[in-house]
C-alpha positions in Angstrom: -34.2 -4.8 51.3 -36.3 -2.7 49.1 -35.1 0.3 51.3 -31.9 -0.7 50.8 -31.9 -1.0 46.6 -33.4 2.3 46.6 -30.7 3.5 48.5 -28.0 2.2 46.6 -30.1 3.2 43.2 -30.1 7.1 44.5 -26.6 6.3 45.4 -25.1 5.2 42.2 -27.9 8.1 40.4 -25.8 10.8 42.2 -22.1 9.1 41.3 -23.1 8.7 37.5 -24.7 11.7 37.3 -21.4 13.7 36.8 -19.7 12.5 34.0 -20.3 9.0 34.7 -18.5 8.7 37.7 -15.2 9.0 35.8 -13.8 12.3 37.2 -12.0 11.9 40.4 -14.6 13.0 43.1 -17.8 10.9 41.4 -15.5 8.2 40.8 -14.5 7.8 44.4 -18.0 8.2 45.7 -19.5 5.3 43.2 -16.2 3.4 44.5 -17.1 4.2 48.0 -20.5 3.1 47.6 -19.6 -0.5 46.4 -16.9 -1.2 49.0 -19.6 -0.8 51.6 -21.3 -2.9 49.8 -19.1 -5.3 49.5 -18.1 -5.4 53.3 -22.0 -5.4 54.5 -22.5 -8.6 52.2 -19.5 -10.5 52.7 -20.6 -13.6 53.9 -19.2 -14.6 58.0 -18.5 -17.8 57.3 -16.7 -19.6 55.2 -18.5 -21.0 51.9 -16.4 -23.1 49.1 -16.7 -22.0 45.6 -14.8 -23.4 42.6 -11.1 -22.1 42.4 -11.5 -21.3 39.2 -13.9 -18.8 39.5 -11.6 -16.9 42.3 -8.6 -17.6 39.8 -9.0 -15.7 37.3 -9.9 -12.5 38.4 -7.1 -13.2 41.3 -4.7 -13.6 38.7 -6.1 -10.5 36.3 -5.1 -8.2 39.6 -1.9 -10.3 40.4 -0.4 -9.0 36.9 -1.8 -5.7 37.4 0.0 -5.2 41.0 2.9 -6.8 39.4 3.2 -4.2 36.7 2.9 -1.4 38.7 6.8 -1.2 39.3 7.5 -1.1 35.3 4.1 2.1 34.7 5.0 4.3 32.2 2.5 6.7 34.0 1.8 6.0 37.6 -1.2 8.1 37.9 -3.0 5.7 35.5 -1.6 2.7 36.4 -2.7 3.7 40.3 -6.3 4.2 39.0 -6.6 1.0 36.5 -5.2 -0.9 39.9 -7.6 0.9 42.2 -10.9 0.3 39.6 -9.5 -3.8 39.1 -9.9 -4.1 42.7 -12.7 -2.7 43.4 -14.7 -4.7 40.5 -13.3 -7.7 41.1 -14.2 -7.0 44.9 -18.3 -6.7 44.1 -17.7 -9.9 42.2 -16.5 -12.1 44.7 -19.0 -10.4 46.9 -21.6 -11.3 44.8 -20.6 -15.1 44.2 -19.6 -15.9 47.5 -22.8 -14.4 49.4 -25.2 -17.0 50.8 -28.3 -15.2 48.9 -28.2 -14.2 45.3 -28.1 -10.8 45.5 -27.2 -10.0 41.8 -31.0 -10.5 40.3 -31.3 -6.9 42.5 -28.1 -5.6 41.7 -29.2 -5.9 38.2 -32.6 -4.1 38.5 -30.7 -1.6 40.5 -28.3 -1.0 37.7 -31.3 -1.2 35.2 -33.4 1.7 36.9 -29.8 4.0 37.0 -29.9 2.9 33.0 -33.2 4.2 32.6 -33.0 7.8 34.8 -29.5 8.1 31.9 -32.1 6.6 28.7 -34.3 9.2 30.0 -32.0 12.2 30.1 -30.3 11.7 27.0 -33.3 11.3 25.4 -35.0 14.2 26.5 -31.6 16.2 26.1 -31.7 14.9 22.1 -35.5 15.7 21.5 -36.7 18.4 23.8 -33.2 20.7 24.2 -32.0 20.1 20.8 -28.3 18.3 21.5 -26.8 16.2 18.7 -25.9 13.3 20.9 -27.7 12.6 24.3 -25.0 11.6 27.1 -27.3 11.7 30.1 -25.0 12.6 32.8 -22.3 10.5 31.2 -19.4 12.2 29.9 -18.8 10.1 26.4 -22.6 9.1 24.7 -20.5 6.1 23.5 -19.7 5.4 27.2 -23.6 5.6 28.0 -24.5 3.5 24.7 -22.3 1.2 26.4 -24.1 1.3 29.8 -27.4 0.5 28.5 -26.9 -2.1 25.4 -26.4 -5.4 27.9 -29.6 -3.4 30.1 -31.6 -3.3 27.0 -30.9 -6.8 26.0 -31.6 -8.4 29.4 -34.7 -6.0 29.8 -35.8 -7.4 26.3 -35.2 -11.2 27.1 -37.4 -10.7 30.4 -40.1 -9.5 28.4 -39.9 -12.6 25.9 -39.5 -14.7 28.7 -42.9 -16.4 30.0 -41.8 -16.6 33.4 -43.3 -13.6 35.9 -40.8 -12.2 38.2 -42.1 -9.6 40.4 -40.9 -6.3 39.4 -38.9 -7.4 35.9 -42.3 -8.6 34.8 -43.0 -9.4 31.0 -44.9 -5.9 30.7 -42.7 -4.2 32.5 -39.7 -5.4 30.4 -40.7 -4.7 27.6 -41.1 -0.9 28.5 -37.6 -0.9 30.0 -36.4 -2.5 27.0 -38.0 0.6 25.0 -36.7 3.1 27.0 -33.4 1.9 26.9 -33.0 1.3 23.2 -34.5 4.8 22.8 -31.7 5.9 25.2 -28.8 4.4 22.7 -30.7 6.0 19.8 -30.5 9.0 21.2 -26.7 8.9 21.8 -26.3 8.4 18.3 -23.2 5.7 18.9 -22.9 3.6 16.6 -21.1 0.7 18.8 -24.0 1.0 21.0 -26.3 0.4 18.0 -24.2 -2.5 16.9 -24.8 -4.1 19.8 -28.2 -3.7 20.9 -28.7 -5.0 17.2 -26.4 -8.1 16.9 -27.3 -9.1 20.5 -30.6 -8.7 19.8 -30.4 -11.5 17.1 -28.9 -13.7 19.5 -31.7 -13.2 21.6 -33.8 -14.3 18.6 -32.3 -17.1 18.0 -33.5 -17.7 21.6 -36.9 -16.6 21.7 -38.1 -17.3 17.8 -40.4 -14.8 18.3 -41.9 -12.7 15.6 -42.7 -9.4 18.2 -38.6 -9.6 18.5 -38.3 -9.2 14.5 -40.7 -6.8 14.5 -38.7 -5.0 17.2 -35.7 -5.2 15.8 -37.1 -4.4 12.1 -38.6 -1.0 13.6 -35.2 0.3 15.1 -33.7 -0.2 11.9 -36.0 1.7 10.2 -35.8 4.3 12.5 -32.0 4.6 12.0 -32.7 4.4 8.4 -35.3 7.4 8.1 -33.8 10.0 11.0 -31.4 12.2 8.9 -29.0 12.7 12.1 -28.5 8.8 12.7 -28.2 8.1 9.3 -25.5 10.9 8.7 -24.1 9.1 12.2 -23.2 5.9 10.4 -22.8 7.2 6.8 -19.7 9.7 8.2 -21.5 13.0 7.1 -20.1 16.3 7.8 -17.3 14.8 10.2 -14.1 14.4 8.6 -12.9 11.9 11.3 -16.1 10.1 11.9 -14.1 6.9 10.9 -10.0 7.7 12.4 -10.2 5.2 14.7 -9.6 2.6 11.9 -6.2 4.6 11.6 -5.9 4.8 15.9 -6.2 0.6 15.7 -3.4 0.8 13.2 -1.4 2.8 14.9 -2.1 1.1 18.0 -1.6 -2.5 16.3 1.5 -1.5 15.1 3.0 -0.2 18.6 2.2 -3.6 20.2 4.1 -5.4 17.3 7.0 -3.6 17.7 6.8 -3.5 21.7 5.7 -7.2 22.6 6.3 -6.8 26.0 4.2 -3.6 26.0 5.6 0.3 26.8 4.6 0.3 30.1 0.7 0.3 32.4 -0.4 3.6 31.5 1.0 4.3 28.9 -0.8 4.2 25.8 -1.1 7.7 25.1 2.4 9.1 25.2 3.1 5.9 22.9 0.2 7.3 20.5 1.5 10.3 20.1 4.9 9.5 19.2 3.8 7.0 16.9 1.2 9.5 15.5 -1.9 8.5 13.8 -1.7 9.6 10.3 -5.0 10.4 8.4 -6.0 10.9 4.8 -6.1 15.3 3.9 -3.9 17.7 3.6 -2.1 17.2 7.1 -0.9 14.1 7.9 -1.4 14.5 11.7 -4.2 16.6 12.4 -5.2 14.9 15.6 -3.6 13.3 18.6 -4.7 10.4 20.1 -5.0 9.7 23.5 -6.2 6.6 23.3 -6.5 3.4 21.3 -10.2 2.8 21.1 -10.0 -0.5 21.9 -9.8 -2.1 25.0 -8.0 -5.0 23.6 -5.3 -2.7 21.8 -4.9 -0.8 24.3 -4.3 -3.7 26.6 -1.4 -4.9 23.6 0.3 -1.7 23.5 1.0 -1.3 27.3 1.3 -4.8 28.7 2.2 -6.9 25.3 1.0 -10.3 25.4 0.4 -10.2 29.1 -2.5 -7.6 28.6 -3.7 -9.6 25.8 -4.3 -12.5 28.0 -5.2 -9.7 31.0 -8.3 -8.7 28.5 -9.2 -12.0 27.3 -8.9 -14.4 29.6 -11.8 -13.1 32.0 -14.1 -12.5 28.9 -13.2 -15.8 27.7 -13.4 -17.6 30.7 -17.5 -16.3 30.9 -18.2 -17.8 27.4 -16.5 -21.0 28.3 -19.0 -20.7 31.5 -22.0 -20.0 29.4 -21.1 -23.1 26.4 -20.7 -25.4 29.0 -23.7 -24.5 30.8 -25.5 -24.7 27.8 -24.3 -28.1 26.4 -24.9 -29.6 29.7 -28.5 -28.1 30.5 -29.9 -26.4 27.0 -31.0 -22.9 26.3 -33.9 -22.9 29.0 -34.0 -21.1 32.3 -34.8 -17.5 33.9 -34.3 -15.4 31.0 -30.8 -13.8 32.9 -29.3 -16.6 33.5 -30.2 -18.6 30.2 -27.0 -19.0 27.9 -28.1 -18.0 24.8 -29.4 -14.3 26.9 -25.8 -14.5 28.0 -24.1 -14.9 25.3 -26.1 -12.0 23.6 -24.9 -9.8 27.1 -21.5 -11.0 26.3 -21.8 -9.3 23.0 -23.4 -6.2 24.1 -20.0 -5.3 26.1 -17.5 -6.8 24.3 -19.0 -5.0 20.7 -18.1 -1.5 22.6 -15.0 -2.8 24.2 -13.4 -3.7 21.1 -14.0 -0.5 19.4 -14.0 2.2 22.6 -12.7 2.3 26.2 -15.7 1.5 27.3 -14.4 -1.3 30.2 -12.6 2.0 31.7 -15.7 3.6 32.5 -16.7 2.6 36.2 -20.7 1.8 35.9 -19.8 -0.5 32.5 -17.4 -2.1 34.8 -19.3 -2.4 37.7 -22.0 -3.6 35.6 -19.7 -6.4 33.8 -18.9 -7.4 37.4 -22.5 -8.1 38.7 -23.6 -9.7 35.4 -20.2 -11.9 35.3 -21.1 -12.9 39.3 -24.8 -13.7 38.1 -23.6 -16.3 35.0 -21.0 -17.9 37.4 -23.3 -18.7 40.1 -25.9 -20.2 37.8 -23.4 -22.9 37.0 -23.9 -26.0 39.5 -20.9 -26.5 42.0 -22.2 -30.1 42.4 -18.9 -32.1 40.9 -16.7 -29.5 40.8 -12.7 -30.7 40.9 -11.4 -28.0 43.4 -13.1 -25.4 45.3 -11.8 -23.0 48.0 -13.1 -21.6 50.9 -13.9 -17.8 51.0 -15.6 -15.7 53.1 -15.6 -16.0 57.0 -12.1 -14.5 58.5 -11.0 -12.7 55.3 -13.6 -10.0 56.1 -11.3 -8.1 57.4 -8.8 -8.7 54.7 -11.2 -7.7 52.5 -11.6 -4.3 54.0 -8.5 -3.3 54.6 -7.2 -4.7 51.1 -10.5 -2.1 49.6 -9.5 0.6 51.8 -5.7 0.7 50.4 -7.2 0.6 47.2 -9.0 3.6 47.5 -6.1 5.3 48.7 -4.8 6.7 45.7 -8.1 7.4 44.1 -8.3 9.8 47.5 -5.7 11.2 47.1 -6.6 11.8 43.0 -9.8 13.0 44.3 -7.9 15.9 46.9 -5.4 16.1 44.6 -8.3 17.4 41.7 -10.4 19.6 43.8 -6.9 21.6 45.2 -6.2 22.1 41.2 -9.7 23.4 40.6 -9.9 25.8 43.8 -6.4 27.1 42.7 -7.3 27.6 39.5 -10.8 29.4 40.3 -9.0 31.5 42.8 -6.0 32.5 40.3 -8.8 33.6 38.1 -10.9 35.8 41.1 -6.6 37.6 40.9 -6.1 35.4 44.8 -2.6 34.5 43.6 -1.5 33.5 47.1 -4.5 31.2 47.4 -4.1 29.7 44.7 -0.7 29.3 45.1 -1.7 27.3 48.6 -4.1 25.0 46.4 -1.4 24.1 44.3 0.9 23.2 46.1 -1.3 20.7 47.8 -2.6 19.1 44.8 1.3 18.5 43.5 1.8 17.1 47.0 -1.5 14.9 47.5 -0.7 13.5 44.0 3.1 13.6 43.0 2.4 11.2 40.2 0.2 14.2 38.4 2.2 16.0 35.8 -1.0 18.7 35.2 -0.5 19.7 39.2 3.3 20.0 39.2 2.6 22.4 36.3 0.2 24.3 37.5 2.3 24.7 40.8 5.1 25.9 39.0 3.1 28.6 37.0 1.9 30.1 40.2 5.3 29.9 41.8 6.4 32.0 38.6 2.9 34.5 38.7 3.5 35.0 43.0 7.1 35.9 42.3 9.3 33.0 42.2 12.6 33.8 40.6 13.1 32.2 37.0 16.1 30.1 38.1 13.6 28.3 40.7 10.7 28.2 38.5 13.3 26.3 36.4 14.4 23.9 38.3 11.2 22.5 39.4 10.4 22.2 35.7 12.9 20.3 35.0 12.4 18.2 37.9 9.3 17.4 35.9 11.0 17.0 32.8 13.3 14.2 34.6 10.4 12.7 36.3 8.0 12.2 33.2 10.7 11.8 30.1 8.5 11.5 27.3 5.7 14.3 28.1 6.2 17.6 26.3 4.4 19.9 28.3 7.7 20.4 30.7 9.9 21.5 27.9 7.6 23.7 26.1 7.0 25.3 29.5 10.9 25.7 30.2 10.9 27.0 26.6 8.3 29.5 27.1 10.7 31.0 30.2 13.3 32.0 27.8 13.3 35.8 27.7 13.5 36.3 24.2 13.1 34.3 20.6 16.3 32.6 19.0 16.9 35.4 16.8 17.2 37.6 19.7 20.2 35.8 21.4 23.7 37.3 22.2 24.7 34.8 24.6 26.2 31.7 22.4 25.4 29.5 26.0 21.7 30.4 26.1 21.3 30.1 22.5 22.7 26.4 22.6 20.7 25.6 25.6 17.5 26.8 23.4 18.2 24.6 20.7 19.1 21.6 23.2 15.4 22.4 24.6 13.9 22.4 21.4 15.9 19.1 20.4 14.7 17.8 23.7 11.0 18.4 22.7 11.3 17.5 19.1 12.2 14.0 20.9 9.4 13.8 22.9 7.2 14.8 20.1 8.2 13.2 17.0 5.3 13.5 15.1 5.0 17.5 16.1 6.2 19.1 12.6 6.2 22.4 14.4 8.5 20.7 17.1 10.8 20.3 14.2 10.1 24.1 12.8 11.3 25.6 16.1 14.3 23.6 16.2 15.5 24.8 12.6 14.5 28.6 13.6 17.1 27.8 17.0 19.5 26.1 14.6 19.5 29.0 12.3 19.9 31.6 14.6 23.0 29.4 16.4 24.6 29.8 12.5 24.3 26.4 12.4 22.9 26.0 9.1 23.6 22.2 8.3 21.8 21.3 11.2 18.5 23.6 10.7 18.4 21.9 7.2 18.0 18.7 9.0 15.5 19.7 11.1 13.5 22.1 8.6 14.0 18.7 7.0 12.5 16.3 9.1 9.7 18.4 10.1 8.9 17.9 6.6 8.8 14.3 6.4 6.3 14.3 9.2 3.8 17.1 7.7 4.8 18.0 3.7 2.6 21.0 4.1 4.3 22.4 6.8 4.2 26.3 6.3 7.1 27.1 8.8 9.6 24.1 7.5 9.1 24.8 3.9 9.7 29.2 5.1 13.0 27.8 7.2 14.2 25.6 4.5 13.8 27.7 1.6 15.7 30.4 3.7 18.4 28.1 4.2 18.7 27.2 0.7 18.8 31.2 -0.3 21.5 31.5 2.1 23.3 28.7 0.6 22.8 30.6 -2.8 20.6 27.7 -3.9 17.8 30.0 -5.3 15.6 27.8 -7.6 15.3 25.8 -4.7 14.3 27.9 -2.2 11.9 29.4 -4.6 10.3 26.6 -4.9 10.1 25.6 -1.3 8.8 29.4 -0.6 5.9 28.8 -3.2 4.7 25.8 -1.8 4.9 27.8 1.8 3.0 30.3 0.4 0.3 28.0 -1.2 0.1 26.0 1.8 -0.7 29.5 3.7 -3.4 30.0 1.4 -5.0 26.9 2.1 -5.1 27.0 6.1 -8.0 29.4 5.2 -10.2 26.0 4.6 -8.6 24.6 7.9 -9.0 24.5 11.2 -7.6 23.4 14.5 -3.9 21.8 14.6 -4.3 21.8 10.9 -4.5 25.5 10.4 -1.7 26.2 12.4 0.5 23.7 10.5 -0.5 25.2 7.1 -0.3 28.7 8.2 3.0 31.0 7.7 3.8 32.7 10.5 4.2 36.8 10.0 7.6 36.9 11.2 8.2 33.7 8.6 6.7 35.9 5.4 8.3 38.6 6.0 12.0 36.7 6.0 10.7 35.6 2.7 10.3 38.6 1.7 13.7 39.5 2.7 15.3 36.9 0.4 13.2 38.3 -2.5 11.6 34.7 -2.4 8.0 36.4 -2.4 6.2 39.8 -2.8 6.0 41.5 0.8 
């Protein structure tokens, strides 16, 4: 057995250790991993466990499945189905096995924790990074990892129970390396919970070591200049946004109660936009809600609500019960007061990040979940059901079509990167080849049928064809932009550059089309007015010149168009006025940077029709 967990900890070392398993190939290797797992342990025969316990998660995949017919984006919706399936898998596993395997499961996940507290420590002390990740991709994803490791860790080393290799001594070293770990990613949801939790765990132990602990780590926040500035916002402009993201977010599942769609939470964040205090509105997209609950409201409605809650809830309800029948006493990971300070340390960082998204926190959630369960008696349970037995195979073959499209992700990926690597070594035709079979393993992936396309167009592919599979795109995913503004950019010249009245209305159609898809784009709405103009169709560029300014006041380009509408309309104290503020605007994108300066920034081609009007010096 001991073989065997070191194994599985090289294993899920080597999966985590790019990105956190949450790009395609490391994702499919960690998934890999556990569905062996999960097949090896299932037990051979049958063994009755409460219904309940198999309900719930049953019915958190049941409405997942179900909604995959309605998915905004099927690529998403494919991988939230494929990671459901596999967690809720190792749980089962794990609470239907004749042995308790999840004690080692945990100190397997607790030694991956500590190779990642390790590394992002050493990468925030020795080489000088700002934030420690380990071989995460997020640091808030890694905080995430190790706040319910370091709190479990910590209770083992209050605990006055020996138990082999999570010994008091040895505990409390984990403990320290892990809390230095979460420190070192500088996160402050991490920090949160470590901290809250580790009150809970207080109220547990009563032990003075614990506030001495806990008094120390604040300290240490308080005195190191970088994790103070972490907390106090200094030098980051958007340290707090995310306040505006749940806003925005909040606001989208009021208004769509029955939610946009699996998957699609970030096409609905950027047409609702996320507007921020400065001199552009809209300075940032979001691409996601921060917020696992949100972002569970916003693309299921009150179905992912209950999706989100109802297996968090249904652990609490576990651990209260438990703990009105039997006390607070116990092994120190399956006490209920320990538990209900685990509960904490994910559910802090799901509520303000994505962090139930990332595989290992997952995974992690899973075993721990599997571990409270099974410490509740079945003796006098209403209903139980038999699993296990027969349903091996069931269980394998359900895993193994679960882990088809994450496959075919996976293929789909490393096509995209070995065309793009070759189409950079000048192997057009190569790349080409790659292409094409990422847009066919993965159909659902807008990025591949792009990057297809772009090839097709760079090996010689006439326009009209390159055209047509773009706007197959276009059809296929109707509220991306990235199809349009690539149609767009096929136009052989700019709107003032038209002689053909068909082409120049199909332009402005185009840019119409992506103003649409990208309401909160005021540069969307800029391009539209230049098409309008150049069409003669003055009215209408005023509108959109118009619009553009509702969404960004600032906008360089709207205020330019407008105010040379309103000169050709012989209003000329007003387009004075709007070419002033175009002009101080200009000025100011100095200061800026990012999508802000190119908002605030007048185009040459835009000064110089200024100029023309007489609106400003040339």
């Amino acid at each position: 057995m001991a073989r065997v967990a070191i194994f599985l900890t090289a294993g899920l070392c080597l999966a985590t250790a790019f990105a956190g398993a949450t790009e395609h190939l490391p994702a499919l290797l960690l998934r890999v991993i556990v569905v062996v797992v999960c097949v090896a342990l299932w037990p051979r025969t049958a063994v009755r466990v409460r219904g309940r316990d198999v309900g719930v998660p049953l019915a958190v995949l049941a409405i997942l499945v179900g909604n995959l017919p309605t998915a905004h984006s099927l690529g998403p919706a494919l991988q939230a189905v494929t990671s459901a399936t596999v967690v809720i898998a190792l749980y089962l596993t794990l609470l239907a096995t004749d042995d308790d395997h999840t004690g080692v499961a945990l100190v397997i996940f607790g030694a991956v924790g500590l190779v990642h507290a390790l590394w992002a420590l050493s990468a925030w002390l020795a080489f000088g990074r700002s934030r420690g990740a380990g071989g995460f991709f997020n640091p808030n994803d890694l905080a995430a990892f190790l706040a319910p490791l370091a709190l479990l860790a910590t209770a083992q080393a209050l605990s006055a129970v020996p138990n082999g290799w999570l010994s008091r001594r040895r505990g409390a070293l984990a403990a320290g390396a892990l809390a230095l770990g979460i420190l070192a990613t500088r996160s402050r949801s991490g920090l949160a919970a470590l901290v809250i939790g580790g009150l809970v765990l207080l109220f547990w132990a009563r032990r003075r070591v614990l506030v001495l602990a806990l008094a120390v780590l604040l300290t240490v926040v308080a005195l190191t200049p970088s994790l103070r500035a972490r907390w106090a916002g200094a030098g980051d402009a958007f340290a707090y946004d995310r306040l505006a993201i749940w806003q925005a977010a909040g606001k989208i599942a009021l208004r769509e109660p029955a939610g946009v769609g699996l998957g699609g939470v970030a096409s609905a964040l950027r047409r609702e936009g996320v507007p921020l205090a400065g001199m552009v509105r809209y300075p940032k997209v979001a691409t996601d809600a921060h917020s696992e609950l949100l972002s569970a409201g916003v693309e299921l409605g009150v179905t992912g609500l209950i999706l989100t809650l109802g297996p968090a809830l249904f652990v609490v309800w576990v651990l209260l019960c438990r703990w009105r029948r039997e006390g607070g006493g116990g092994p120190p990971s399956r006490s209920p007061p320990v538990g209900l300070a685990v509960w904490l340390a994910f559910a802090i960082p799901a509520a303000v990040s994505a962090s139930l998204h990332v595989p290992p926190v997952a995974l992690l959630a899973a075993v721990w979940a599997a571990r409270v369960v099974r410490a509740d008696p079945l003796l006098g349970a209403r209903k139980t059901v038999a699993i296990g037995g027969r349903h091996r195979l069931v269980l394998a073959a359900l895993l193994l079509s679960a882990l088809a499209p994450a496959l075919l992700a996976a293929g789909s990926r490393t096509a995209m990167e070995h065309a793009a690597a070759r189409r950079d070594a000048g192997e057009l035709a190569t790349a080409l080849r790659a292409a094409r079979l990422g847009a066919a393993l993965a159909p659902w992936s807008l990025s591949a049928g792009l990057l297809a396309a772009s090839l097709e167009l760079a090996t010689g592919a006439s326009r009209s064809e390159v055209v047509e599979q773009l706007t197959a795109l276009a059809l296929l995913f109707p509220t991306e932009p990235e199809p349009v503004e690539r149609l767009l950019r096929l136009s052989e010249a700019g709107p003032r550059a038209m002689r053909d009245a068909a082409q120049a209305g199909e332009r402005v159609a185009l840019y119409a089309e992506l103003a649409r898809r990208d309401p909160k784009n005021a540069l969307a709405f800029a391009a539209l007015g230049a098409a309008e103009r150049a069409a003669d169709h003055r009215e209408a560029a005023a509108r959109a010149f118009t619009a553009g300014l509702e969404v960004e006041p600032r906008c360089a380009s709207c205020l330019a168009g407008l105010a040379a509408v309103q000169a050709e309309a012989g209003d000329r104290e007003q387009a004075t006025a709007l070419a002033t503020a175009a002009i101080a605007a200009d000025r100011e994108s100095d200061a800026a940077v990012g999508r802000s300066r190119e908002i605030l920034s007048l185009p040459p081609d835009s000064r110089r029709m200024l100029a023309a009007y007489g609106l400003v010096t040339p």
